[in-house]
mmCIF file as Biopython writes it, N, C-alpha, C and O atoms, coordinates in Angstrom:
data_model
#
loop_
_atom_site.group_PDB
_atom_site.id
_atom_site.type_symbol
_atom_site.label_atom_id
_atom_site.label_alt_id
_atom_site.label_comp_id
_atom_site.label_asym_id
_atom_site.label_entity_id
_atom_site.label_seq_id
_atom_site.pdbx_PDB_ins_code
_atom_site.Cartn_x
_atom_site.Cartn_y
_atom_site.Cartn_z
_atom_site.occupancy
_atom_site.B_iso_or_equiv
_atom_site.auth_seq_id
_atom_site.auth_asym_id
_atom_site.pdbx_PDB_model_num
ATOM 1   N N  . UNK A ? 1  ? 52.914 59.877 -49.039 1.0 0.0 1  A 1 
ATOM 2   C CA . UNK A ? 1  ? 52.023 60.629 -49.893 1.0 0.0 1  A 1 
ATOM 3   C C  . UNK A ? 1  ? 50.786 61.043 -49.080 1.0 0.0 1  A 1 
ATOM 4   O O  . UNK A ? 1  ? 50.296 60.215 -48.312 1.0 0.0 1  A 1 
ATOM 5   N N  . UNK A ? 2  ? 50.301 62.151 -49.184 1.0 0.0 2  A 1 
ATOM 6   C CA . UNK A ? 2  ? 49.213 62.770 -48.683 1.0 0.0 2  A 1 
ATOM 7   C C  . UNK A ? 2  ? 48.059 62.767 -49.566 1.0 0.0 2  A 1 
ATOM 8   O O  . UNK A ? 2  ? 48.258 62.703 -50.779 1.0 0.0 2  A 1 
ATOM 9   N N  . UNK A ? 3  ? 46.460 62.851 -48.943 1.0 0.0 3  A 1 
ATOM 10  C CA . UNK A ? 3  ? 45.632 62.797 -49.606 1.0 0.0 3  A 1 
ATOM 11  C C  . UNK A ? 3  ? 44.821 64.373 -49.354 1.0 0.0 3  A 1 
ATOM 12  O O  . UNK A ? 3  ? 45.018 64.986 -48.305 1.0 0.0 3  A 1 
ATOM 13  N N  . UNK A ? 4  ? 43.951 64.897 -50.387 1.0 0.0 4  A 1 
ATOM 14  C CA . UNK A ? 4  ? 43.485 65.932 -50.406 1.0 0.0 4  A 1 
ATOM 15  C C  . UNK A ? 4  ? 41.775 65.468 -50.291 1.0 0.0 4  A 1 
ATOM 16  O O  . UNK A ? 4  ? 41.306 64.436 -50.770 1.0 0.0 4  A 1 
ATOM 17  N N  . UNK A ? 5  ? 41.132 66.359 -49.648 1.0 0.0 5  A 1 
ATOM 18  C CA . UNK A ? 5  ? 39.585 65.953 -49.917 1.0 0.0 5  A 1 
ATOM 19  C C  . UNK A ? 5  ? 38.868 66.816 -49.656 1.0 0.0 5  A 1 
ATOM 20  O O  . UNK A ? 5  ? 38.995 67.301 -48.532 1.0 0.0 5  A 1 
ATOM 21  N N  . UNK A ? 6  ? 37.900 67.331 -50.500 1.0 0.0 6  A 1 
ATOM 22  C CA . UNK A ? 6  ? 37.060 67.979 -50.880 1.0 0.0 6  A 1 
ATOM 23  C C  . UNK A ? 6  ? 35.634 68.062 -49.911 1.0 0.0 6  A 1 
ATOM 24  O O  . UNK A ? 6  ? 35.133 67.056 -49.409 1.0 0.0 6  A 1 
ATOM 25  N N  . UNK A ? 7  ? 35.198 69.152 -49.781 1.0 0.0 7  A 1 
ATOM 26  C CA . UNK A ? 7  ? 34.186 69.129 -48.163 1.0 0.0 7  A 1 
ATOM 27  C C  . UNK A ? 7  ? 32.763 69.647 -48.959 1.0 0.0 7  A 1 
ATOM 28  O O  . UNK A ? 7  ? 33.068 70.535 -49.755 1.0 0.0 7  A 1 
ATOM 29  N N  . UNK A ? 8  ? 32.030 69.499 -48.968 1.0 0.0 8  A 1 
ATOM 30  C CA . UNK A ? 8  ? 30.457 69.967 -49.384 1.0 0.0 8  A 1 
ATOM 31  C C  . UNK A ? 8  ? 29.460 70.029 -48.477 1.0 0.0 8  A 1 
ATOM 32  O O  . UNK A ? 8  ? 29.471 69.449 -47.392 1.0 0.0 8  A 1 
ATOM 33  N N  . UNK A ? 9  ? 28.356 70.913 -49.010 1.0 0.0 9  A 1 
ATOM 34  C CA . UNK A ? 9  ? 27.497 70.941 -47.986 1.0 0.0 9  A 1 
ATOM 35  C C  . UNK A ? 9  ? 26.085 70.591 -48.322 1.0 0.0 9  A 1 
ATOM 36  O O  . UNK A ? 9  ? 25.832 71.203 -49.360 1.0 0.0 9  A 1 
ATOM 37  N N  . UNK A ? 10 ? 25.345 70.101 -48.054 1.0 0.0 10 A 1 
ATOM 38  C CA . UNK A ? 10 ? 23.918 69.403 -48.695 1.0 0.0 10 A 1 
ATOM 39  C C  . UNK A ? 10 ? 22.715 69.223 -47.885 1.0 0.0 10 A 1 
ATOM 40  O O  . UNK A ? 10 ? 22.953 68.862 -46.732 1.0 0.0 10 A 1 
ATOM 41  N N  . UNK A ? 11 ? 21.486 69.380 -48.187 1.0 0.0 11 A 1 
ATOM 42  C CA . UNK A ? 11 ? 20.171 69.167 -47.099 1.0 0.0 11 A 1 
ATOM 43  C C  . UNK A ? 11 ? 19.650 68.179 -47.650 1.0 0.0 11 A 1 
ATOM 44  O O  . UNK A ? 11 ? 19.428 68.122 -48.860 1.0 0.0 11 A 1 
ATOM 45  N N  . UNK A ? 12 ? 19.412 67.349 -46.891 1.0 0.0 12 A 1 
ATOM 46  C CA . UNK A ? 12 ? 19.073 66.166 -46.607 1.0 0.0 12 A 1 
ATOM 47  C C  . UNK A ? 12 ? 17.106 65.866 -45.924 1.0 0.0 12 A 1 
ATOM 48  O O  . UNK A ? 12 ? 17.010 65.907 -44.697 1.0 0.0 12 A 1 
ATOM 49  N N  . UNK A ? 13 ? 16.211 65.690 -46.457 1.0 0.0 13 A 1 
ATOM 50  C CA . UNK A ? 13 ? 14.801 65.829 -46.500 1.0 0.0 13 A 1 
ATOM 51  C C  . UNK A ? 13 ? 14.091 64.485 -46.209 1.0 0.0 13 A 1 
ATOM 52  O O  . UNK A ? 13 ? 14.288 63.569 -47.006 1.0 0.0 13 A 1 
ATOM 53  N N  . UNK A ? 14 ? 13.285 64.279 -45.147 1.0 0.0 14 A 1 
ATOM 54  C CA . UNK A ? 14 ? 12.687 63.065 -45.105 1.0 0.0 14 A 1 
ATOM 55  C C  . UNK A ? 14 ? 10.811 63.279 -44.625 1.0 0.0 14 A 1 
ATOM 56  O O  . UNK A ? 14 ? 10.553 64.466 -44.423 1.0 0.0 14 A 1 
ATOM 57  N N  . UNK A ? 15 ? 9.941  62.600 -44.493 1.0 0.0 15 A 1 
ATOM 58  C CA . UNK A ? 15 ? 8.837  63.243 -44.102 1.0 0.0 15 A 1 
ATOM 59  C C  . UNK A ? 15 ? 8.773  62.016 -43.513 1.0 0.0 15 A 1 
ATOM 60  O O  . UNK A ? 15 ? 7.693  61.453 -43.690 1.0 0.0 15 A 1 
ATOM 61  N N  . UNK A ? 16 ? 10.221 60.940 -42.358 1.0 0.0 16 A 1 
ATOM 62  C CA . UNK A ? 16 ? 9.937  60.142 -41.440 1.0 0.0 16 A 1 
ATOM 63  C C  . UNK A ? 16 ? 10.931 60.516 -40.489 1.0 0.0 16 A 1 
ATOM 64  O O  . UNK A ? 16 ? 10.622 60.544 -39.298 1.0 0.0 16 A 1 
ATOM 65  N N  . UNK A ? 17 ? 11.729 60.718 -40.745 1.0 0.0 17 A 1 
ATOM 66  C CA . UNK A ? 17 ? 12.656 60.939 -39.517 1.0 0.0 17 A 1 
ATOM 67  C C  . UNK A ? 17 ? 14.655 61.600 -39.950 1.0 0.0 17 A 1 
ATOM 68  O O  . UNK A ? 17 ? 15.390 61.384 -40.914 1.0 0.0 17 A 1 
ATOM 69  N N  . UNK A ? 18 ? 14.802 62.260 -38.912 1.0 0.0 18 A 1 
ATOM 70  C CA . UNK A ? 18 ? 16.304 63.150 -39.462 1.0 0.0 18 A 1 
ATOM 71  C C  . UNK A ? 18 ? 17.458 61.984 -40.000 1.0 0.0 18 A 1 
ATOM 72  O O  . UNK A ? 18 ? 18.242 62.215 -40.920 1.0 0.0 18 A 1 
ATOM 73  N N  . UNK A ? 19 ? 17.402 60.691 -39.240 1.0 0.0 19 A 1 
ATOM 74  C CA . UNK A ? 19 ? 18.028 59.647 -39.623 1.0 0.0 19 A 1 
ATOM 75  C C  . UNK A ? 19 ? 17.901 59.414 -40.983 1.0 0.0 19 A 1 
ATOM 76  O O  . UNK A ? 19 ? 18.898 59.487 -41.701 1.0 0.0 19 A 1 
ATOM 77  N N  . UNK A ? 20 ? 16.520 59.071 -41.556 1.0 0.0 20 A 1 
ATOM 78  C CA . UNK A ? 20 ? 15.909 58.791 -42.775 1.0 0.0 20 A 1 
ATOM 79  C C  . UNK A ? 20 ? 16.633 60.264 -43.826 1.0 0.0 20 A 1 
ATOM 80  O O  . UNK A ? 20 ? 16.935 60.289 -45.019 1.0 0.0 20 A 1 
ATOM 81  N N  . UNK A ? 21 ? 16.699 61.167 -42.938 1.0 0.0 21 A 1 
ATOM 82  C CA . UNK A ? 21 ? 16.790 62.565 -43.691 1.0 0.0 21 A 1 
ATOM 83  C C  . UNK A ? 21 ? 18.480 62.589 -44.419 1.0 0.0 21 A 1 
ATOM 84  O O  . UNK A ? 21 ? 18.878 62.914 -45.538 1.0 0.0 21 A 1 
ATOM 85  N N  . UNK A ? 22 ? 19.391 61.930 -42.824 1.0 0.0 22 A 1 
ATOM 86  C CA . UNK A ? 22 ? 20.885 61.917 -43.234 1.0 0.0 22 A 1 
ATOM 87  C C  . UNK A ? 22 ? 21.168 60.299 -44.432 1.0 0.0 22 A 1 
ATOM 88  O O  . UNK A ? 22 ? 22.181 60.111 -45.105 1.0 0.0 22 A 1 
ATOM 89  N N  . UNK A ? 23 ? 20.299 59.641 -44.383 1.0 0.0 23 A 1 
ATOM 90  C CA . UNK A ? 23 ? 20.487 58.510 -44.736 1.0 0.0 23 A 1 
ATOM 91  C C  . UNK A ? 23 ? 20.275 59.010 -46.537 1.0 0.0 23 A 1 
ATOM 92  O O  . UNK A ? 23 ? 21.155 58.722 -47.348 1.0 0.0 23 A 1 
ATOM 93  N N  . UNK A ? 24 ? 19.192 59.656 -46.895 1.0 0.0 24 A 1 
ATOM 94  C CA . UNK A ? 24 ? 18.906 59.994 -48.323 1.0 0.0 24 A 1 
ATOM 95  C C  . UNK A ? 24 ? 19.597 61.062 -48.705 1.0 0.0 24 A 1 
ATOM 96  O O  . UNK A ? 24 ? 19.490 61.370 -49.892 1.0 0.0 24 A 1 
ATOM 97  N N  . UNK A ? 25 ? 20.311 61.743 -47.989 1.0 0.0 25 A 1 
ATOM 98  C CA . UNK A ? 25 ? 21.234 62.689 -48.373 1.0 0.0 25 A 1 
ATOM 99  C C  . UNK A ? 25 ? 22.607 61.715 -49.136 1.0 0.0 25 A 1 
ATOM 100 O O  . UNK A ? 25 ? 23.016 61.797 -50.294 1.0 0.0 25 A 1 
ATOM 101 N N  . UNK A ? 26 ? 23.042 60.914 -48.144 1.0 0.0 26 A 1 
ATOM 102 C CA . UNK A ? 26 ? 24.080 60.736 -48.060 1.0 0.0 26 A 1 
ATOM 103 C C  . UNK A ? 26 ? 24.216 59.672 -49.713 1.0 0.0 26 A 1 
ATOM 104 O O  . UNK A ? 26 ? 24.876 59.666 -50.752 1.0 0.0 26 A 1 
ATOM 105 N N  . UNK A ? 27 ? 23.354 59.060 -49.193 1.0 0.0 27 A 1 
ATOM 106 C CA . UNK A ? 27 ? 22.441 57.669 -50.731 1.0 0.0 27 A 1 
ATOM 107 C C  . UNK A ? 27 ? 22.588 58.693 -51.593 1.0 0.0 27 A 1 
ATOM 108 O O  . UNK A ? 27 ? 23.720 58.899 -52.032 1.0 0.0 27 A 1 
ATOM 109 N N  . UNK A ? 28 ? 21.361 59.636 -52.058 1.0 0.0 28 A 1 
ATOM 110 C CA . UNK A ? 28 ? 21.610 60.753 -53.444 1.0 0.0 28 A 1 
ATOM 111 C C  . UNK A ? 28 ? 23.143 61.110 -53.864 1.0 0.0 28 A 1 
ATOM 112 O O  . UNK A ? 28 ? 23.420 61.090 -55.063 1.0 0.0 28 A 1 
ATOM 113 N N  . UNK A ? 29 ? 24.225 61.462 -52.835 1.0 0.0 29 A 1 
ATOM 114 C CA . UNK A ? 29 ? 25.248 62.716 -53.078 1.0 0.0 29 A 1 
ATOM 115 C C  . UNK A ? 29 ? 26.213 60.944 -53.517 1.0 0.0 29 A 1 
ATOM 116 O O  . UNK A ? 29 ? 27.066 61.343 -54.310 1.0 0.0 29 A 1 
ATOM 117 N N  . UNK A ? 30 ? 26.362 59.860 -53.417 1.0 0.0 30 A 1 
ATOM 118 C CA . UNK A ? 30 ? 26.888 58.770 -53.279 1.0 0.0 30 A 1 
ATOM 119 C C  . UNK A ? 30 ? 26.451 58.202 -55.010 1.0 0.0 30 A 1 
ATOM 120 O O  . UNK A ? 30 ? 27.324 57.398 -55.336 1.0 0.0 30 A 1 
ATOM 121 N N  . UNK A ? 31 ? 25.720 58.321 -55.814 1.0 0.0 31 A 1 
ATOM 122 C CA . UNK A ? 31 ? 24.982 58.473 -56.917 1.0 0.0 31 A 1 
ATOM 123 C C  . UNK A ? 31 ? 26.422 58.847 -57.951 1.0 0.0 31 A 1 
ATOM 124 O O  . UNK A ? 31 ? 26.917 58.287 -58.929 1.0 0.0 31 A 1 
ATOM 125 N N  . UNK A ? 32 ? 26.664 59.726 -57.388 1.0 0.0 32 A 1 
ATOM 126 C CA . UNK A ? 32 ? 27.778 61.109 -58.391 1.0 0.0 32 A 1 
ATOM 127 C C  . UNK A ? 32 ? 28.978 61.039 -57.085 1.0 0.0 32 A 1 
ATOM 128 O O  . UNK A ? 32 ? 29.938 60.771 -57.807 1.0 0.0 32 A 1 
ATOM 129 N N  . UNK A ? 33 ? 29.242 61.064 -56.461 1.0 0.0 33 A 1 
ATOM 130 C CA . UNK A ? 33 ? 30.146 61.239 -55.688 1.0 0.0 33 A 1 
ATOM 131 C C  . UNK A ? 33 ? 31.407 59.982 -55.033 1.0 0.0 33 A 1 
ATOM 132 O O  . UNK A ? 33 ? 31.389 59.663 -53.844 1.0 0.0 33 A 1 
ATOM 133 N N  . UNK A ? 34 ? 32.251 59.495 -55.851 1.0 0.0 34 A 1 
ATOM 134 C CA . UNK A ? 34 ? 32.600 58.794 -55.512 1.0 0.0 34 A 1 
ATOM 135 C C  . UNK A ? 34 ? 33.735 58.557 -54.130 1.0 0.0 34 A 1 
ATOM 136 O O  . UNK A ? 34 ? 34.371 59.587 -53.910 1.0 0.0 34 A 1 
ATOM 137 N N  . UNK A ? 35 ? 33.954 57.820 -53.533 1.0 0.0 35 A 1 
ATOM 138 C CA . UNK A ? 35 ? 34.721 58.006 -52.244 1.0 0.0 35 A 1 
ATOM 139 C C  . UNK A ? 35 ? 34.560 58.840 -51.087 1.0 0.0 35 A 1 
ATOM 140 O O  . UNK A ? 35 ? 35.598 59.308 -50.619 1.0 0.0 35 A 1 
ATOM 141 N N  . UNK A ? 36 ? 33.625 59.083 -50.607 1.0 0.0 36 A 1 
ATOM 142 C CA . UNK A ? 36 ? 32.541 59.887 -49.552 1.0 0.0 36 A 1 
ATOM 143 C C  . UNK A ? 36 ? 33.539 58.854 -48.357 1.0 0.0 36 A 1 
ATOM 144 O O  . UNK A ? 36 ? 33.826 57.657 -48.358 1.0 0.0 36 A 1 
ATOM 145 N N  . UNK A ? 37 ? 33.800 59.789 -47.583 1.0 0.0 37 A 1 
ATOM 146 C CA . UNK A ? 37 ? 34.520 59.385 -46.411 1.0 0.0 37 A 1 
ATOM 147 C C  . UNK A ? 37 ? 33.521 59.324 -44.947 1.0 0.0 37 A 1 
ATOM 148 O O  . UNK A ? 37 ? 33.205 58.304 -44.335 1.0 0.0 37 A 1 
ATOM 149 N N  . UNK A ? 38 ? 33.187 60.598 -44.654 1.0 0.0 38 A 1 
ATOM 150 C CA . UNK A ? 38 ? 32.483 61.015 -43.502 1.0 0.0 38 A 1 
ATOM 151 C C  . UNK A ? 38 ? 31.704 61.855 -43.771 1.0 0.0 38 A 1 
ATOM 152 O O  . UNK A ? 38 ? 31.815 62.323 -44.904 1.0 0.0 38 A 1 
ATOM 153 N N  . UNK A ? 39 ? 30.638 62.387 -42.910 1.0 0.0 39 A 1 
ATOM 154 C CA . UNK A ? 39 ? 29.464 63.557 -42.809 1.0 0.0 39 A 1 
ATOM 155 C C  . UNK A ? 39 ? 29.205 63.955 -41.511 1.0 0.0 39 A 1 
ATOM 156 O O  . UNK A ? 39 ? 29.151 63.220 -40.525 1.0 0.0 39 A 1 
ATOM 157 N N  . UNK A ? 40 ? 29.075 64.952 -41.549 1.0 0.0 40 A 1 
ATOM 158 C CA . UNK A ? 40 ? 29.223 65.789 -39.868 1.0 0.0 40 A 1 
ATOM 159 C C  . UNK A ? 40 ? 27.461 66.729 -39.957 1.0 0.0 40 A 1 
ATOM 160 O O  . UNK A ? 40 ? 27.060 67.623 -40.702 1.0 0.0 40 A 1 
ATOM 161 N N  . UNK A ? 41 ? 26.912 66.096 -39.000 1.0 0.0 41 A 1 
ATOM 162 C CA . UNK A ? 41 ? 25.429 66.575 -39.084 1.0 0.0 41 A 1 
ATOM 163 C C  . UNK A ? 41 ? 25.363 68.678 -38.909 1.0 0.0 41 A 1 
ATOM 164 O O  . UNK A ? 41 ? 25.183 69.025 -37.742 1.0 0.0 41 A 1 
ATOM 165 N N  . UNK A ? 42 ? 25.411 69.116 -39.288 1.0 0.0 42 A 1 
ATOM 166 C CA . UNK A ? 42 ? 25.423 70.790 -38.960 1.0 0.0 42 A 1 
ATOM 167 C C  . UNK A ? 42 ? 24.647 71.543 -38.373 1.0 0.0 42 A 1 
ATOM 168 O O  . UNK A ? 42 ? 24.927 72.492 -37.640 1.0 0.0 42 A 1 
ATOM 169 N N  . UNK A ? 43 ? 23.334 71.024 -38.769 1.0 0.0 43 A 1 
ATOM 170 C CA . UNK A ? 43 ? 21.756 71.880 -38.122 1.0 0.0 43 A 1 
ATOM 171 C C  . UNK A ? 43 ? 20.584 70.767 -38.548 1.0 0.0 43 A 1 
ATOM 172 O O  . UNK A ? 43 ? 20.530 70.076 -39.566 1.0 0.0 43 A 1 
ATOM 173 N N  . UNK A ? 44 ? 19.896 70.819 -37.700 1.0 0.0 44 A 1 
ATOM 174 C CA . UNK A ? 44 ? 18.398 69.857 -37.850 1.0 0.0 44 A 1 
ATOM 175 C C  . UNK A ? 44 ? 17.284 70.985 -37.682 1.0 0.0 44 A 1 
ATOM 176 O O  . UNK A ? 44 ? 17.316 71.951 -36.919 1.0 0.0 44 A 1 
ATOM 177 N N  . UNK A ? 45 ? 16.604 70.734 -38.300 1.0 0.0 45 A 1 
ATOM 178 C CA . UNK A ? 45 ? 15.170 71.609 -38.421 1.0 0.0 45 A 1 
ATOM 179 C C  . UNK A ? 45 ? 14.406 70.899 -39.302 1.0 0.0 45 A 1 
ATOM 180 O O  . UNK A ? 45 ? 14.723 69.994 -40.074 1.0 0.0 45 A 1 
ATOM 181 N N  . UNK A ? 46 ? 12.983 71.616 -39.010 1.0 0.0 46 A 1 
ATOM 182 C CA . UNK A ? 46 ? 11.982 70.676 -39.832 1.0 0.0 46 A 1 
ATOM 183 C C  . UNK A ? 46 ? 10.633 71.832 -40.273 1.0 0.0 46 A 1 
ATOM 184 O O  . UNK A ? 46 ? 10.525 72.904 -39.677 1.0 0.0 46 A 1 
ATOM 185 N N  . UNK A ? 47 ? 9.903  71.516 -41.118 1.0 0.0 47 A 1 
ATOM 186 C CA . UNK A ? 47 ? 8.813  71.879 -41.210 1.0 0.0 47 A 1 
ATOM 187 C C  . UNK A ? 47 ? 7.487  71.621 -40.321 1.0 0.0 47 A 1 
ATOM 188 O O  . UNK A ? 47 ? 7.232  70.620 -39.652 1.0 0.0 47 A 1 
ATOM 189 N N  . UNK A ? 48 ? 6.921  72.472 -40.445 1.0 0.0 48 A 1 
ATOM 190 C CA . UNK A ? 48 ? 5.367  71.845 -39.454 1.0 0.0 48 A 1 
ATOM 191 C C  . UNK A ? 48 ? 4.242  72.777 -40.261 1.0 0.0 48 A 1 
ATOM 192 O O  . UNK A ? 48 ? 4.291  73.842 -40.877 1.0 0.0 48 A 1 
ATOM 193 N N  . UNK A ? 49 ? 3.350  71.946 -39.974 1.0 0.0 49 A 1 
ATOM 194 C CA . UNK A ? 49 ? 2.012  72.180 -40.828 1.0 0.0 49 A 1 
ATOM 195 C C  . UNK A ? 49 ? 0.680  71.925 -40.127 1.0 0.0 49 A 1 
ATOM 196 O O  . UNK A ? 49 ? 0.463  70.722 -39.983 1.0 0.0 49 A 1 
ATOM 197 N N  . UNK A ? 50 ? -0.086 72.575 -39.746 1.0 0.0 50 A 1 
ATOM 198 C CA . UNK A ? 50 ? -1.215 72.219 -39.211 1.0 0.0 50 A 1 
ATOM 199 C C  . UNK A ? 50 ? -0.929 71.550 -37.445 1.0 0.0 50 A 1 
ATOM 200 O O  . UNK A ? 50 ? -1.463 70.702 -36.731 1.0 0.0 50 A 1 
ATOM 201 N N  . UNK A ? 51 ? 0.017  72.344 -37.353 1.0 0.0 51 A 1 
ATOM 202 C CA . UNK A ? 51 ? 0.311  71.746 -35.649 1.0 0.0 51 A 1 
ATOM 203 C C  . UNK A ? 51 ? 1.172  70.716 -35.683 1.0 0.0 51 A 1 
ATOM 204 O O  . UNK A ? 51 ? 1.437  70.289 -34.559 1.0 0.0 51 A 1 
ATOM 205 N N  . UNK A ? 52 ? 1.927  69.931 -36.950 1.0 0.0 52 A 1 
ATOM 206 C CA . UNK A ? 52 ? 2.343  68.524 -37.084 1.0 0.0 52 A 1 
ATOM 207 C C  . UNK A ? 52 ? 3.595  68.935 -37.978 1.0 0.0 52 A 1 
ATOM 208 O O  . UNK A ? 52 ? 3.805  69.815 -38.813 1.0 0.0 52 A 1 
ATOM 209 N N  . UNK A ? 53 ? 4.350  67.867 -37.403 1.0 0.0 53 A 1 
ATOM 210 C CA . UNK A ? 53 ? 5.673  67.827 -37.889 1.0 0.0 53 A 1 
ATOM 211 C C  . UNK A ? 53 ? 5.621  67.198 -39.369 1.0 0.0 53 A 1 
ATOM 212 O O  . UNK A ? 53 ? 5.234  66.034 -39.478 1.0 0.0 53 A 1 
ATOM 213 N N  . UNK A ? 54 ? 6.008  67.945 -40.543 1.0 0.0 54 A 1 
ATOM 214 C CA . UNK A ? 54 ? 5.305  67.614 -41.978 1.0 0.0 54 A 1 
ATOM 215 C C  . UNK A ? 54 ? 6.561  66.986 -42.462 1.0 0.0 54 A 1 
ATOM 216 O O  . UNK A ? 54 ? 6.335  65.820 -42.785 1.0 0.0 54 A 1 
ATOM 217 N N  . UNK A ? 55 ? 7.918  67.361 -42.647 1.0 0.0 55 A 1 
ATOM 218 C CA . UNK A ? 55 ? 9.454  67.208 -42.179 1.0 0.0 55 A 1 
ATOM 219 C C  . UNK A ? 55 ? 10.734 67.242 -42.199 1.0 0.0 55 A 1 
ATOM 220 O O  . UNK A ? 55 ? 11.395 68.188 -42.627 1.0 0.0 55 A 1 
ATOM 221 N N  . UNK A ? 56 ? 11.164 66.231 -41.745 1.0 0.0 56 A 1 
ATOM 222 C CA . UNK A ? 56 ? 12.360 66.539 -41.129 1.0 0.0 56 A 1 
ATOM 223 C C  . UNK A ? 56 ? 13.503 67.275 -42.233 1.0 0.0 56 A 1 
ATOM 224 O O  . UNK A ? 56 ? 13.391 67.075 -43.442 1.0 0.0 56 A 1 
ATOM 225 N N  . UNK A ? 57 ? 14.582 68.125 -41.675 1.0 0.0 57 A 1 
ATOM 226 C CA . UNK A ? 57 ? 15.687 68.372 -42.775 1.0 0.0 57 A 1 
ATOM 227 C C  . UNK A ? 57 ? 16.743 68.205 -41.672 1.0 0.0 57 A 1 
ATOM 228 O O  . UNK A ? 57 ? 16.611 68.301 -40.452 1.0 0.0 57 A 1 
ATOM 229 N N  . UNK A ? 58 ? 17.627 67.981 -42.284 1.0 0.0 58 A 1 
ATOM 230 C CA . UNK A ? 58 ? 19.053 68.127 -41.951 1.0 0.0 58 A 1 
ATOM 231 C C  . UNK A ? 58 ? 20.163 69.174 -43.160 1.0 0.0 58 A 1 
ATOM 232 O O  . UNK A ? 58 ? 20.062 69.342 -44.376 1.0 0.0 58 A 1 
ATOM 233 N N  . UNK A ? 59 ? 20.962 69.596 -42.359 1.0 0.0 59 A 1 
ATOM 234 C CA . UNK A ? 59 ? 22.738 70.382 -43.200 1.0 0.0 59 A 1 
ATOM 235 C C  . UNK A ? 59 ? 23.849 69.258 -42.760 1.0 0.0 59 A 1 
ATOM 236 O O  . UNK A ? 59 ? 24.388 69.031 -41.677 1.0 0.0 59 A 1 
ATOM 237 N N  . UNK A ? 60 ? 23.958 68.690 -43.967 1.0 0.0 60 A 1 
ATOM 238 C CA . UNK A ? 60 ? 24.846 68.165 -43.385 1.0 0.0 60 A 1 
ATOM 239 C C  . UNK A ? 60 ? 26.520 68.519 -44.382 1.0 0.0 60 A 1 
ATOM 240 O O  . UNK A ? 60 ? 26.514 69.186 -45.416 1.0 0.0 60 A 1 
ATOM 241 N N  . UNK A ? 61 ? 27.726 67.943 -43.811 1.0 0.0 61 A 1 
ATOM 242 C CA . UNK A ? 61 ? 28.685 68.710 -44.316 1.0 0.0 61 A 1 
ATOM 243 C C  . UNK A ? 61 ? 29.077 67.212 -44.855 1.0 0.0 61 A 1 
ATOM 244 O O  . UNK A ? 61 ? 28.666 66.280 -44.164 1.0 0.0 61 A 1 
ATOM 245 N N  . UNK A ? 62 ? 29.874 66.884 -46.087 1.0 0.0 62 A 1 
ATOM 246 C CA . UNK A ? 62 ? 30.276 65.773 -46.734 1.0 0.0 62 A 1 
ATOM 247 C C  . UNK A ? 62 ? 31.361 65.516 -47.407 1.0 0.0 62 A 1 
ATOM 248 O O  . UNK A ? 62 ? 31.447 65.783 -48.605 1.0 0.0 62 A 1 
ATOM 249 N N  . UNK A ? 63 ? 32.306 64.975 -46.735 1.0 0.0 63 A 1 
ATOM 250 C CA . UNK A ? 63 ? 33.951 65.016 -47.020 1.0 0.0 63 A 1 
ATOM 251 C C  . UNK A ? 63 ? 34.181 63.678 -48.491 1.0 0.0 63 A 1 
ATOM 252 O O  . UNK A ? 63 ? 33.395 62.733 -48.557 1.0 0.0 63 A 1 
ATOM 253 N N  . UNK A ? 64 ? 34.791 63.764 -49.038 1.0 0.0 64 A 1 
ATOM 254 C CA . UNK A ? 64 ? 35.098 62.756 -50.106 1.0 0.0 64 A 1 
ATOM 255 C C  . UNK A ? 64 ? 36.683 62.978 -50.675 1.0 0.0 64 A 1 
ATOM 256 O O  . UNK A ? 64 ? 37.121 64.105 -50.907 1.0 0.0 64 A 1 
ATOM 257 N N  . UNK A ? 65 ? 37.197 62.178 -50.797 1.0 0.0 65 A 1 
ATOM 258 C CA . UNK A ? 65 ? 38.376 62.046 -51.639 1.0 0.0 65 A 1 
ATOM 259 C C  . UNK A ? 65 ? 38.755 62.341 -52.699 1.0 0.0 65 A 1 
ATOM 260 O O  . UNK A ? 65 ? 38.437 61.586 -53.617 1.0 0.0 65 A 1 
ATOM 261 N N  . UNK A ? 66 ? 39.447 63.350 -52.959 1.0 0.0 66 A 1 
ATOM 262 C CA . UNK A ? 66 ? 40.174 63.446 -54.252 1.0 0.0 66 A 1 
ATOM 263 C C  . UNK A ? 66 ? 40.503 62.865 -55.005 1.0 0.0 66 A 1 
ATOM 264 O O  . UNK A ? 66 ? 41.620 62.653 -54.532 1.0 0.0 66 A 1 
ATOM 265 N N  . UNK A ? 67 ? 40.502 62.232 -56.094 1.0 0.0 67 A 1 
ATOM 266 C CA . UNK A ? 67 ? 41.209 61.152 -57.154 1.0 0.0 67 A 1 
ATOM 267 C C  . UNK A ? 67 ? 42.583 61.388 -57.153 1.0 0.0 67 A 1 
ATOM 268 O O  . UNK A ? 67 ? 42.710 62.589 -57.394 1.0 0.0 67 A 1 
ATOM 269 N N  . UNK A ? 68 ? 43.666 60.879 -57.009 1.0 0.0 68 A 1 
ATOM 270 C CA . UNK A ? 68 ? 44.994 61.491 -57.389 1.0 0.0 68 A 1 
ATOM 271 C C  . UNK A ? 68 ? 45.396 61.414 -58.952 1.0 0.0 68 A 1 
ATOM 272 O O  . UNK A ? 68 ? 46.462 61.891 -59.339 1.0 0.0 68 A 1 
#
């Protein structure tokens, strides 16, 4: 038997660090999302404000399992 799984895409926001950024993405979408397999980081960028990194975002892509 084969499994099917479903791919999404989500930004992920921290004002400490891109880690912190993939970490609360992944925590929020895990809330509602049951069986989250893997996440593949896509693009990092951030905000800046006054010369200072205000912060971080991540795209990240988020695979999960199908229910059969």
């Amino acid at each position: 038997m084969s499994s099917v799984y479903k791919l999404i895409e989500l930004v992920g926001t921290s004002t400490e660090s891109y880690e912190k950024a993939i970490e609360n993405a992944v925590a929020k979408a895990a809330e509602t999302l049951k069986a989250i397999s893997w996440f593949e980081v896509v693009q990092q960028r951030g905000a800046v404000k006054d010369g200072k990194v205000e912060e971080y975002q991540v795209i990240l892509k988020v695979g999960f399992k199908l229910v059969d």
